[in-house]
N, C-alpha and C positions, 0 to 999 in steps of 0.2 A: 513527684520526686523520682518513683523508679523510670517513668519515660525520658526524664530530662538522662537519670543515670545511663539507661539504655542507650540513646541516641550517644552521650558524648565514648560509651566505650564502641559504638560501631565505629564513630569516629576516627578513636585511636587505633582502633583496629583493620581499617582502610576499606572497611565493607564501605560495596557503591549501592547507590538509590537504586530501587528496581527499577526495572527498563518500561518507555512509557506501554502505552497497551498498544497507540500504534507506535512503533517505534520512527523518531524522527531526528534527526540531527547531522550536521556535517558531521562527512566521516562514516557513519553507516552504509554500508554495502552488502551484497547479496550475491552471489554469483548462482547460476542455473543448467541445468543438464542441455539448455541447446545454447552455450557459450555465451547469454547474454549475459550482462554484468548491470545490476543497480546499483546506482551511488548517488548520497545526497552530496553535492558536490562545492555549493554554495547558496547564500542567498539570491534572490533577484527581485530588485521592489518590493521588497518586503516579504516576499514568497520563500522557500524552500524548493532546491532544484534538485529535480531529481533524473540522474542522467540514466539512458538506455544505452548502454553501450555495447557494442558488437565485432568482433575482431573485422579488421578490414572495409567499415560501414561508418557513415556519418551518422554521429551521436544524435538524439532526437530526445528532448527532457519536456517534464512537467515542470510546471509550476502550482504546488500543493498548498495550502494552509491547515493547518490542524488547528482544533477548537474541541477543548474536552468536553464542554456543553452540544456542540452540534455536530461532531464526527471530523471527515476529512473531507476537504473542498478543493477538486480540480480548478485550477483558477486560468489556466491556461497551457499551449504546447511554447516552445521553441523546437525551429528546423531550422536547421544552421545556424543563423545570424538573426532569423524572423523571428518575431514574438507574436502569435493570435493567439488572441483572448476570449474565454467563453464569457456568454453575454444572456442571462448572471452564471456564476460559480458552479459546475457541476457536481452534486453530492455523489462520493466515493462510498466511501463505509459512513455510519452510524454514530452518534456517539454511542462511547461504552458505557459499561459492556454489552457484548453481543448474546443475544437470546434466539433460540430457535422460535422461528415465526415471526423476527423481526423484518418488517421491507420498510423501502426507502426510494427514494426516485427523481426523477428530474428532469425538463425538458432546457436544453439550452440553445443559442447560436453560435455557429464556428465558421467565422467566414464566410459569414452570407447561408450556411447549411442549418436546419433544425438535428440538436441530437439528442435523444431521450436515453434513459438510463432508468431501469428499473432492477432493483435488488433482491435478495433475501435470505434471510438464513435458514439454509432447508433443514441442517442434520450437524448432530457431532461426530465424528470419524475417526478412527486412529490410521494414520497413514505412516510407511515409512519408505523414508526417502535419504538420500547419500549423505544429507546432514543429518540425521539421525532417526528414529522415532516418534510420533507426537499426535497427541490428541487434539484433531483440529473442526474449527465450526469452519463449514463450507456452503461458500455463499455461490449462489447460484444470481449472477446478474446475463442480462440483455441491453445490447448495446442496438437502436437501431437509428440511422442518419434519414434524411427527409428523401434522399433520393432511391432510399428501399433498401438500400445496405444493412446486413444485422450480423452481430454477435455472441454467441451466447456461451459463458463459458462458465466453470466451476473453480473456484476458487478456495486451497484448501487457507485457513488464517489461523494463527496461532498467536495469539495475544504477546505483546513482548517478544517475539522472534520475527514476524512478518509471512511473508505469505510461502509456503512453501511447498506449494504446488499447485500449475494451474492443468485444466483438464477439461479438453473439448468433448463434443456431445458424443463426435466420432470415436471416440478412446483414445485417443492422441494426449500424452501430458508431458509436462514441463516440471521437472522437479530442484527443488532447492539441493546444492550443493555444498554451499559456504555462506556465513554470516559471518562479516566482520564488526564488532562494533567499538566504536572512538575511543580512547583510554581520557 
């Protein structure tokens, strides 16, 4: 009885559901200290697009799937007009939530390329950055492609905001600026 009372006074009260832990839906966006701009922009085959967008540059998107049992799955790019498909689905994040010492990983095909993907969650951090302050798990992934190419970067994550800072080996980072999310 008091949860049923609970829920219909948030109701009345216009409180919204809390935001997922990865945040996903048209309408969400993200903007970054070197002017990129994320936005889930629409669906596509049943996928979630999420566009990379850059002042003056052809937009370049994912196509994501989210699964609260198995994390988030790369399902494929678009560049321009193309659509290539990873061949299977490359695991992004985790399902939640995320624990220090958690890894995850992946070998896929992109176009004829092998790409592997291996994750982890090194540490919790308190970072701050233009969109605010925030205690974040930071994952530590490696991106390497079959022809020797590799990535390795830090990624700060903050459950329900998204990522809000990314950070090369070099010291080089990228920080969250603004979160928009849908009404």
């Amino acid at each position: 009885m008091k949860r049923a009372l609970a829920l219909l006074l948030g109701l009345a009260l216009g409180v919204a559901a809390p935001p997922a832990y990865y945040p996903n839906g048209i309408g969400y966006a993200w903007l970054y200290s070197s002017g990129e701009e994320q936005v889930f922009s629409r669906q596509q085959e049943g996928f979630l697009v999420l566009e990379h967008r850059y002042p003056k540059r052809p937009v370049v998107a994912d196509l994501l799937r989210y699964t609260p049992d198995q994390g988030v799955y790369l399902e494929g790019l678009i560049i321009g007009k193309t659509v290539q498909r990873y061949t299977p689905a490359l695991q992004l994040y985790p399902a939640p939530p995320l624990t220090v010492g958690t890894r995850w990983g992946g070998k896929s095909m992109l176009g004829g390329q092998t790409v592997a993907l291996l994750g982890e969650v090194s540490r919790i951090e308190g970072v701050n950055v233009p969109a605010g302050r925030f205690n974040a798990y930071v994952l530590r992934t490696s991106t390497v492609t079959g022809d020797g190419g590799s990535v390795v970067v830090e990624i700060y994550y903050v459950p329900g905001v998204g990522i809000v800072r990314y950070a090369t080996p070099d010291g080089g980072t990228i920080d969250l600026v603004k979160v928009t999310v849908p009404k």
